[in-house]
C-alpha positions as CSV (number, residue, x, y, z in Angstrom):
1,X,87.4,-2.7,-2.3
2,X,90.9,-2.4,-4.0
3,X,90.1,-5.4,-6.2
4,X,86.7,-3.9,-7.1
5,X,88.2,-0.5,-8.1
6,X,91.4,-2.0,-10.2
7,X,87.9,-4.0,-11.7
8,X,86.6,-1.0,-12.7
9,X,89.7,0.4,-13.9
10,X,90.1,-2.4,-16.3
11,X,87.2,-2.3,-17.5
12,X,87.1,1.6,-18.5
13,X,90.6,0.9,-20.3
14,X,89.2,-2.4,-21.5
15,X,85.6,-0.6,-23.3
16,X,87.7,2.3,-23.7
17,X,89.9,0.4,-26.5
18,X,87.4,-1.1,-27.6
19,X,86.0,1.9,-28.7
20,X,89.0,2.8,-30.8
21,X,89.2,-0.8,-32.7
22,X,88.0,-1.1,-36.0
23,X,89.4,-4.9,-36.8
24,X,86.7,-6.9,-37.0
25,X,88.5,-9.7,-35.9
26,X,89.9,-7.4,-32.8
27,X,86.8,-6.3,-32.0
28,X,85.9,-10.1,-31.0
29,X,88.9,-10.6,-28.9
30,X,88.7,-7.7,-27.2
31,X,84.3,-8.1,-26.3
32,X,85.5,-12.0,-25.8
33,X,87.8,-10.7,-23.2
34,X,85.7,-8.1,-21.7
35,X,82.2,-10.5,-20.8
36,X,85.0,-12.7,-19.1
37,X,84.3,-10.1,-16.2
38,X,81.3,-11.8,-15.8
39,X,78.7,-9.9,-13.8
40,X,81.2,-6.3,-13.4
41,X,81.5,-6.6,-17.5
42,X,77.7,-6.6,-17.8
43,X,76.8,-3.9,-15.0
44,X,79.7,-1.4,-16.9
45,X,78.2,-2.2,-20.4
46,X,74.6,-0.9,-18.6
47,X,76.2,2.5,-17.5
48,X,77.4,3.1,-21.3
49,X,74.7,2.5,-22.9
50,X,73.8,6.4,-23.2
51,X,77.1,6.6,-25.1
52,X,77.0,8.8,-28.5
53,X,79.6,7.1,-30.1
54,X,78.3,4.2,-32.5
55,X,81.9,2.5,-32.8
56,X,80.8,2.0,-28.8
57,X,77.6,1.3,-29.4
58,X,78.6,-1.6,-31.7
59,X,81.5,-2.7,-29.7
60,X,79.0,-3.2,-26.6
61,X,76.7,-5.4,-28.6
62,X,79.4,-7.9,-29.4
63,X,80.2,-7.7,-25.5
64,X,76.3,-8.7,-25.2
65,X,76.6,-11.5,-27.3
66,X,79.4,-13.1,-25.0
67,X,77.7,-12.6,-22.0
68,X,75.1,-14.8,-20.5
69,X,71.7,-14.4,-22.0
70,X,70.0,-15.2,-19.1
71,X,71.7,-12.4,-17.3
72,X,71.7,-9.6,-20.4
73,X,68.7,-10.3,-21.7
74,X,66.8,-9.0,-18.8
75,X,68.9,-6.2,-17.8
76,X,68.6,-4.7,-21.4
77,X,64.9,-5.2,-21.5
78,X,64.3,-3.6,-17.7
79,X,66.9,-0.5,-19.7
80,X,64.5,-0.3,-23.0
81,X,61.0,0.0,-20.5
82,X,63.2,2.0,-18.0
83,X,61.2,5.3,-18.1
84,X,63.8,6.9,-15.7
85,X,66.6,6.2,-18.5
86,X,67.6,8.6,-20.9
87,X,66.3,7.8,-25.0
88,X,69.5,7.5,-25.6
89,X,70.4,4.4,-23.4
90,X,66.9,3.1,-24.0
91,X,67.5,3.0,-27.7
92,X,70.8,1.4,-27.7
93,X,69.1,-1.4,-25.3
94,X,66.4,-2.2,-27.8
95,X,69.2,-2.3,-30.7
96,X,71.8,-4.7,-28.3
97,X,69.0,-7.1,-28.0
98,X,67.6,-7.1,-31.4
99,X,70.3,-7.1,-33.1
100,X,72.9,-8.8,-31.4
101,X,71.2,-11.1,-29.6
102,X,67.9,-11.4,-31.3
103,X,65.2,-11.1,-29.6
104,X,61.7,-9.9,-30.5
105,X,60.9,-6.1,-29.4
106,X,57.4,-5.1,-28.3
107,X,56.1,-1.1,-28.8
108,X,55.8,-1.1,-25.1
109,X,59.7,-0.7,-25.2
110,X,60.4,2.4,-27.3
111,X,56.7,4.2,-25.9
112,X,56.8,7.1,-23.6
113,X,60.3,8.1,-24.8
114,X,60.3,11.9,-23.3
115,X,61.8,13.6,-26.5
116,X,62.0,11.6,-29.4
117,X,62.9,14.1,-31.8
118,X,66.0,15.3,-29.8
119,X,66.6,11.2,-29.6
120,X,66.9,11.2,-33.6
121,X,68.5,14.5,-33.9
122,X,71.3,12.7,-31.6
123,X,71.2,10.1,-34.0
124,X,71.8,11.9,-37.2
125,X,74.9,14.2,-35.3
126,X,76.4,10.9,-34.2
127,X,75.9,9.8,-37.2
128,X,77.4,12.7,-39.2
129,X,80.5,12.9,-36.8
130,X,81.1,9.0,-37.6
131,X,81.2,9.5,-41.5
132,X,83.6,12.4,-41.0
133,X,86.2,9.5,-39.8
134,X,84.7,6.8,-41.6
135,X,82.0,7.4,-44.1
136,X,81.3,3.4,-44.0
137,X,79.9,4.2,-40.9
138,X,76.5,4.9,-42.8
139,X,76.4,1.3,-43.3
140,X,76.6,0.0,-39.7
141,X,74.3,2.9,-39.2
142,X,71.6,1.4,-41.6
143,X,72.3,-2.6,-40.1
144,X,71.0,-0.8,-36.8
145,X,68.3,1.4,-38.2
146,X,67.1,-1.4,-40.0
147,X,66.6,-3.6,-37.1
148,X,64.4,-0.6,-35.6
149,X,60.4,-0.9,-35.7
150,X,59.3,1.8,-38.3
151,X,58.5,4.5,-36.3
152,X,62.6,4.7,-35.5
153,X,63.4,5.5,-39.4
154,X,60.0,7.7,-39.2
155,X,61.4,9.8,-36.2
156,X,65.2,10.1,-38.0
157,X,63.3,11.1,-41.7
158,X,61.5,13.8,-39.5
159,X,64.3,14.9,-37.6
160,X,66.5,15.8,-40.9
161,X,65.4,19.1,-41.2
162,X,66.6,20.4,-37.6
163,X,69.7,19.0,-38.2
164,X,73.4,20.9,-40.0
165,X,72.9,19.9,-43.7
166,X,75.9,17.6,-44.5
167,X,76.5,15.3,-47.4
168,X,76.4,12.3,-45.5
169,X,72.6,12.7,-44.8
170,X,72.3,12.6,-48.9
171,X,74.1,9.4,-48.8
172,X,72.1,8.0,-45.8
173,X,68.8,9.1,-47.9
174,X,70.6,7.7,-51.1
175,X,70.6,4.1,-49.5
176,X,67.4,4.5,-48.1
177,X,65.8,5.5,-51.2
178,X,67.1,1.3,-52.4
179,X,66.0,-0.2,-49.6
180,X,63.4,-2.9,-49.0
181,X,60.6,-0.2,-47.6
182,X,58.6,1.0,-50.6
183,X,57.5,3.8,-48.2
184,X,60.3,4.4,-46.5
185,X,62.3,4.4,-49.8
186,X,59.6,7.0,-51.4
187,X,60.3,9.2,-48.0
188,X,63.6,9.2,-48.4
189,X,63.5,10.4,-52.3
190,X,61.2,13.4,-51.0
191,X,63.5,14.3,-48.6
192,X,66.6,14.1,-50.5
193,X,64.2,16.1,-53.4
194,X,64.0,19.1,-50.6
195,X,68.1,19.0,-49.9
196,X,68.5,21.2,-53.0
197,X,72.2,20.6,-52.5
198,X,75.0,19.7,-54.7
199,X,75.5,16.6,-53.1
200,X,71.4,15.7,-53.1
201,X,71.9,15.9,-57.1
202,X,74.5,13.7,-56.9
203,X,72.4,11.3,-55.5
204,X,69.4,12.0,-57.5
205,X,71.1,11.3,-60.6
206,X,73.0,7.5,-59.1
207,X,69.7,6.7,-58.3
208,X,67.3,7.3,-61.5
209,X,69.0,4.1,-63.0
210,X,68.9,1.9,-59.8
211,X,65.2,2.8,-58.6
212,X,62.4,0.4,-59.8
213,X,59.7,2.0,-62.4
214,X,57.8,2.7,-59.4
215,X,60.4,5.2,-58.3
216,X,62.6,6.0,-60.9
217,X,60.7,8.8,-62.6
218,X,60.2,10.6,-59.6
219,X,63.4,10.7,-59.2
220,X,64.4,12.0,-62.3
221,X,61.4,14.6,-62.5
222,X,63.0,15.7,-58.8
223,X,66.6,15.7,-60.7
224,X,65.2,17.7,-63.6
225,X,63.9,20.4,-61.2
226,X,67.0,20.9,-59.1
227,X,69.5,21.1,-62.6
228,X,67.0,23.8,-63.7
229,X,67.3,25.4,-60.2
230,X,70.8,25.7,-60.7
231,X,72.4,23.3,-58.3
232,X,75.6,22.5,-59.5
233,X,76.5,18.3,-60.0
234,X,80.0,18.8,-59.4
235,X,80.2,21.5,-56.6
236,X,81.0,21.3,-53.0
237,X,82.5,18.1,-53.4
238,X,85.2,16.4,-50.5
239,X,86.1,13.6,-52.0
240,X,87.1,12.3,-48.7
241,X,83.3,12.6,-47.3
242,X,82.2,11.3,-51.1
243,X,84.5,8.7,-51.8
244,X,81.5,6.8,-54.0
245,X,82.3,10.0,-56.3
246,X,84.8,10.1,-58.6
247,X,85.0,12.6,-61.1
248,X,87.6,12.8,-64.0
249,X,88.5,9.2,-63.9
250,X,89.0,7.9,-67.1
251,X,87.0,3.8,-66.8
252,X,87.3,0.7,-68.8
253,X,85.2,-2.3,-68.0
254,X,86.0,-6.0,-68.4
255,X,83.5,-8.5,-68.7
256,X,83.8,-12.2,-68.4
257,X,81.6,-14.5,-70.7
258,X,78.0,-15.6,-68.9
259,X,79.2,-19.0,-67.0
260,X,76.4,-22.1,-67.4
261,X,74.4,-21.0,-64.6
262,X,73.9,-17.4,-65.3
263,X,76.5,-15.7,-63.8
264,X,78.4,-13.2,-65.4
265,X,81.2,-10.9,-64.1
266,X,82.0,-7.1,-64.4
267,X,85.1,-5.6,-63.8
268,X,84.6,-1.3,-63.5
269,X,88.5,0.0,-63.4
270,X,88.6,4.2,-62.9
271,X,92.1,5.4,-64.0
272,X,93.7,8.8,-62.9
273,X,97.5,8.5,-64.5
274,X,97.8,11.9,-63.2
275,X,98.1,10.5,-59.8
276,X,98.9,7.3,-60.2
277,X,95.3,6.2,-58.8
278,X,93.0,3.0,-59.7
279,X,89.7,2.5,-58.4
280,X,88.2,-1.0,-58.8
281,X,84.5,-2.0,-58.7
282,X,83.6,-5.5,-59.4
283,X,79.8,-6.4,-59.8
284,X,78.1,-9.6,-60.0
285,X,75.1,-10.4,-61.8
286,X,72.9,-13.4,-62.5
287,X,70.1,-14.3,-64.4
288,X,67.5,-15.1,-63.1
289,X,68.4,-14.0,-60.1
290,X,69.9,-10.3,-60.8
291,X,72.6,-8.1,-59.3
292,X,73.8,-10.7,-57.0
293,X,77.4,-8.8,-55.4
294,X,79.3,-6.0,-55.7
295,X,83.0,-5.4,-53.6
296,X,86.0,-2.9,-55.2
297,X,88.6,-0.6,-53.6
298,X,88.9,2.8,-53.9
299,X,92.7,2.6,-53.8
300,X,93.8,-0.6,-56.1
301,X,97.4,-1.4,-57.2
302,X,97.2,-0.7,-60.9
303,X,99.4,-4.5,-60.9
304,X,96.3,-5.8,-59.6
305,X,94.4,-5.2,-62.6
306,X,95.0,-6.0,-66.4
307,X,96.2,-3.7,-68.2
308,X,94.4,-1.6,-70.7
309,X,94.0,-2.8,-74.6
310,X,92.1,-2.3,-77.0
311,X,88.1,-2.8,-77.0
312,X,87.5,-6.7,-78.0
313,X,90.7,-7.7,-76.5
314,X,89.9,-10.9,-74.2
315,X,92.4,-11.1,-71.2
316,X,93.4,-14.3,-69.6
317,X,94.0,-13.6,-65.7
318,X,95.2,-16.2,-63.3
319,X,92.7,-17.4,-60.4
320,X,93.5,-17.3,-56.7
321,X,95.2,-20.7,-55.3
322,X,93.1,-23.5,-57.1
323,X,90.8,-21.3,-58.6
324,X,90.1,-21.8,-61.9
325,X,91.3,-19.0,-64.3
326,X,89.1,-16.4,-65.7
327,X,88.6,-14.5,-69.1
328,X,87.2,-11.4,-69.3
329,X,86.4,-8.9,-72.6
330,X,87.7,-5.7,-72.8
331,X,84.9,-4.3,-73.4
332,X,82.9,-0.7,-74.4
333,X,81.3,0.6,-71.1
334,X,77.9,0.8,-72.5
335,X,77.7,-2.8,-73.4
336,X,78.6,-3.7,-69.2
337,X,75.8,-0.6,-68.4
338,X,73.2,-2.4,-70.5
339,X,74.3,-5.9,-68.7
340,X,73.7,-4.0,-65.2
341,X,70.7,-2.5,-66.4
342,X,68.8,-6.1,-67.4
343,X,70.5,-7.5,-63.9
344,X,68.8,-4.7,-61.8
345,X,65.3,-4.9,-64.1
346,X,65.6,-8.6,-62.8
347,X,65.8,-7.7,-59.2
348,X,62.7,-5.0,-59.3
349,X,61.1,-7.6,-61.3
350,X,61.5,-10.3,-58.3
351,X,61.0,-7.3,-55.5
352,X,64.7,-8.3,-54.6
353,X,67.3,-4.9,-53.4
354,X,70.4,-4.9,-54.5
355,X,73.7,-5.9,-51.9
356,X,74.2,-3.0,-49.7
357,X,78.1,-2.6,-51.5
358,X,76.7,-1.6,-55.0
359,X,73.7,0.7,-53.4
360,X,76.8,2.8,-51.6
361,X,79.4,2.4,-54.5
362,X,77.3,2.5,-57.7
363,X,77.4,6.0,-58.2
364,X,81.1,5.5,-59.3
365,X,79.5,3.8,-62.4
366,X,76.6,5.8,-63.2
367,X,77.8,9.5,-62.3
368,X,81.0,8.3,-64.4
369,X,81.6,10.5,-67.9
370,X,81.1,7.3,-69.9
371,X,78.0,6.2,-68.2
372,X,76.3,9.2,-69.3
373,X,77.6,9.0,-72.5
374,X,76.4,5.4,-73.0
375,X,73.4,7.5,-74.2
376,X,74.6,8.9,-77.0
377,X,76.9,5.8,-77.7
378,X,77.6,4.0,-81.4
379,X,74.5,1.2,-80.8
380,X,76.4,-1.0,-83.7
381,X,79.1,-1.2,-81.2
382,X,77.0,-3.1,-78.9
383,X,74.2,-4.1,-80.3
384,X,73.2,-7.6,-81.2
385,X,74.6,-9.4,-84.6
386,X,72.2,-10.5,-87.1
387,X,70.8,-13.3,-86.8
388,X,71.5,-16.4,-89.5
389,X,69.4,-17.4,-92.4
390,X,69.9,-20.5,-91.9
391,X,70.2,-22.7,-88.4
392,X,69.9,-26.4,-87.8
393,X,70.4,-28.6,-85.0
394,X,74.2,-29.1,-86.3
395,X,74.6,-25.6,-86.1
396,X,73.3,-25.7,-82.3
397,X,75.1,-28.6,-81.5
398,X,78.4,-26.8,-83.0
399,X,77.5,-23.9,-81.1
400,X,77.2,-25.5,-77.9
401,X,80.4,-26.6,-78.7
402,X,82.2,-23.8,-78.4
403,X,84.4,-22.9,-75.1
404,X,82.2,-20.2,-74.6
405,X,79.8,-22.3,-73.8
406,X,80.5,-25.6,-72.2
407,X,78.1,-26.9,-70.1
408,X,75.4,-24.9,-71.3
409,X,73.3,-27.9,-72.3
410,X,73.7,-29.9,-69.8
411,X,73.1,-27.3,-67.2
412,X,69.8,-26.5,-68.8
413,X,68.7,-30.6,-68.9
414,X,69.7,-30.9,-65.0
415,X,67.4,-27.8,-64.3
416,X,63.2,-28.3,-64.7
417,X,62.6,-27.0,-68.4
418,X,60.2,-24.4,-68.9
419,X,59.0,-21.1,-70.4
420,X,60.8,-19.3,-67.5
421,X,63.8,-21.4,-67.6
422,X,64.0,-20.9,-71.7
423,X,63.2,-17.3,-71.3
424,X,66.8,-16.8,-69.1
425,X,68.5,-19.3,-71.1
426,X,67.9,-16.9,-74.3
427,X,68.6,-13.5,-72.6
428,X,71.8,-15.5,-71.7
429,X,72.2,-16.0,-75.4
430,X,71.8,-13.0,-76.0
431,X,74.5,-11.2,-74.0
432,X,77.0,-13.9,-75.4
433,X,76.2,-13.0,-78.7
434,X,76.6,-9.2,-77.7
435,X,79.6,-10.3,-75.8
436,X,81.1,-12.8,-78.8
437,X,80.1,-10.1,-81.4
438,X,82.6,-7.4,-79.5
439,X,85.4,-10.4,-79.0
440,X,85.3,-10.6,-83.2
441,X,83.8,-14.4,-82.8
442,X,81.1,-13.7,-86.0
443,X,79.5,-16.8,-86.5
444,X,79.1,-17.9,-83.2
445,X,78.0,-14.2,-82.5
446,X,75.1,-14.8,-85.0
447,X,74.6,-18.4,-84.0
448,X,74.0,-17.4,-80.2
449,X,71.6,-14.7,-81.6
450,X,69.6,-16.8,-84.1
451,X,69.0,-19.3,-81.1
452,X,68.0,-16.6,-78.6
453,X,65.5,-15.3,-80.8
454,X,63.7,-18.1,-81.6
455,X,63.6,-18.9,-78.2
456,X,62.5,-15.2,-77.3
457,X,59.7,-16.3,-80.2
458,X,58.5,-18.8,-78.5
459,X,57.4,-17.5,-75.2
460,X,54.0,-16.9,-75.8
461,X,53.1,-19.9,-78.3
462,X,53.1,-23.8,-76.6
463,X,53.6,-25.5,-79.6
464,X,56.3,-23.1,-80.7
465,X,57.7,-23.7,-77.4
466,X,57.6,-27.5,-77.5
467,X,59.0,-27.5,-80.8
468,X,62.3,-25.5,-79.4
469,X,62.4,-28.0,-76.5
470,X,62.8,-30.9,-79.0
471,X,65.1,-28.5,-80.6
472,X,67.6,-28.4,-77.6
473,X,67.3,-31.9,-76.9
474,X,68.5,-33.1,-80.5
475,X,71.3,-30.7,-80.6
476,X,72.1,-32.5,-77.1
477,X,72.1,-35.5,-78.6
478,X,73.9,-34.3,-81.6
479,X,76.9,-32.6,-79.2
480,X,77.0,-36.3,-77.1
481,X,77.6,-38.3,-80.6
482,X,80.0,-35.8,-81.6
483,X,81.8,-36.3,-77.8
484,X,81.8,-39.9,-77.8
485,X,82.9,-40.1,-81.5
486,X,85.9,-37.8,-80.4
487,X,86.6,-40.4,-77.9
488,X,86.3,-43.5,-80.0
489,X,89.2,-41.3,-82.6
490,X,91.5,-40.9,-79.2
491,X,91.2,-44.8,-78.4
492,X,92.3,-45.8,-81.7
């Protein structure tokens, strides 16, 4: 009896710390150490599944996963069709074992709950409590939602309007609105439409750029109506509960060259000097393949960045370890909005969302004073050079010669050539010659250009297209005699 109690005494202390722990890595010691228990570690994670707190809640799902599945499995399942237990508990069961461990869920396990609304309502208040310590929270709050059948997220969207307004709830509704869920997402943007609150602008306006066309203008329509109304964009705002939010930072953006696969990096770098404050946003995109990853800090070492120079200024910074170095363009903010802007067309186009870091984080860009002003920005500034009279299969081969673009050619030849491929390979054109016109690099500038749009010519003609195939290939050939003569001069 004494062992069993000192048992259950380390095991309250034990889920108890658990609880508090943040750590990642901590978090898997500590469940690790817990399901060593055994049979007493599972029976105590039963009794707390009713718990409010979602740091728990998560915590008790990495205890799951270390425990025997043959033992949790079916205790969590007889919990989720447990009419006797509360929603609460019966909920948290059908998220431990989707989740964390996987396993299908039927209806039969969320019917008959007694008050579902109150169940959601619960929900949201956990939720809003956890933002108020952590507003990442919403993030491990959407991981779980989304591993709920659809008539969870149906219950929480219902429940919104019975619970305290708060701007977390525009933020959960802001990610919604990007999410996979076409209908869910339109719900969302209705409800966040209704908030009428400073903070429901805010998200209104970060979303009209990163909505699809199918979306976008209701969202802007719904912004439209709540400026006329009077609601405020920069009222009511804690910039502790709105960290994504950031207004009065002065930003600069850095862009690296497009690599010979596509990828291109952009640095977004706020600056308060006032307060001595740097907030970093980095943001990957790829073409094809779109807005591929987004990570930044809110509070970044203003050593850890280069610093500022003047537009067309191309910094050289270091890599990590044996990473290779990197160069990136100090460049006009527009120009690295327009890039974002053909990345994210490329993900709506494929029916792709975008990483859950930019959907949270992205309103630091667009709600930023030079975003909106990329509007009304000097287009020669970042538009496109003109294109050469004059442009033969030297001129490629001396293009594709260039450091900028190493590789380029013999990327494309390894990859299977065709309209699509050719049809990237000149938007990447493109945004070099954008990128090399800004840098002061004229000819190659124009060069880039002059190729992208006879390739961008092409698209819709065969024999056009055939003809710029041969095209490529005998500036290949050109830029391997060049090579090899190079050698031949080295040898002698």
């Amino acid at each position: 009896m004494l062992n069993g109690l000192l048992q259950r005494r380390a095991l309250d202390e034990a889920f108890a710390e658990l609880s508090r722990t943040t750590d990642p890595v901590v978090v898997q010691q500590r469940a690790e150490a817990i399901a060593a228990y055994g049979s007493a570690a599972l029976h105590h994670l039963i009794s707390l599944l009713d718990t409010p707190d979602p740091q728990l809640r998560g915590g008790l799902g990495q205890v799951a996963r270390h425990l025997p599945r043959e033992q949790v499995v079916p205790a969590l399942r007889a919990v989720a069709r447990g009419h006797e237990r509360s929603d609460q508990a019966r909920l948290a069961a059908v998220t431990l074992l989707e989740r964390f461990l996987g396993e299908p869920i039927d209806d039969a396990m969320i019917a008959g709950l007694r008050n579902p609304d109150a169940a959601a309502r619960q929900s949201l208040a956990e939720l809003i409590a956890a933002m108020d310590d952590e507003p990442l929270s919403v993030v491990e709050y959407l991981e779980q939602l989304g591993q709920q059948p659809a008539e969870v997220v149906d219950m929480v969207l219902d429940a919104l309007p019975a619970v305290e307004p708060s701007p977390h709830l525009a933020t959960l509704l802001r990610m919604l609105a990007q999410g996979e869920d076409a209908r869910i997402a339109r719900r969302a943007l209705d409800e966040l439409a209704r908030m009428r609150s400073p903070a429901a602008l805010r998200g209104l306006a970060s979303l009209a750029p990163n909505l699809p066309p199918s979306l976008s203008p209701s969202a802007e329509r719904s912004l439209r109506k709540m400026r006329f109304s009077g609601v405020a964009e920069r009222a009511d705002h804690d910039p502790r509960r709105e960290p994504w939010y950031a207004p009065g930072l002065r930003w600069r953006t850095l862009m690296s060259p497009v690599d010979l696969l596509g990828s291109q990096l952009l640095w977004f770098i706020g600056e308060d000097e006032s307060e001595n404050r740097t907030v970093f946003f980095t943001v990957l995109i790829h073409d094809p393949g779109g807005l591929r990853d987004a990570s930044g800090s809110l509070d970044a070492h203003g050593d850890h960045v280069p610093q500022r120079r003047r537009v067309g200024y191309a910094h050289s910074v270091a890599g990590d370890g044996d990473a290779p170095g990197l160069t990136l363009l100090e460049a006009p903010p527009p120009l690295a909005c327009r890039a974002l802007r053909r990345a994210l067309a490329l993900n709506w186009e494929a029916g792709a969302t975008t990483p859950v870091g930019y959907r949270l984080f992205s309103p630091l860009i667009w709600l930023s004073d030079e975003a909106e002003g990329a509007h009304d920005f000097d287009e020669d500034e970042i538009a496109a050079p003109p294109a050469l009279d004059e442009f033969g299969v030297a001129d490629a081969a001396a293009l594709f010669g260039h450091p900028a673009f190493a590789g380029w050619l013999e990327a494309l030849r390894l990859a299977p050539v065709d309209a699509e491929s050719l049809a990237s390979f000149a938007r990447r054109l493109d945004a070099m010659a954008r990128w090399l016109n800004v840098a002061g690099d004229v000819w190659a500038a124009q060069a880039a250009e002059t190729l992208a749009q006879r390739l961008g010519a092409a698209q819709s003609d065969p024999d056009a297209l055939a003809e710029m195939i041969s095209f490529l290939e005998a500036a290949a050939g050109r830029r391997r005699e060049s090579q090899d003569q190079s050698k031949e001069n080295r040898n002698v």
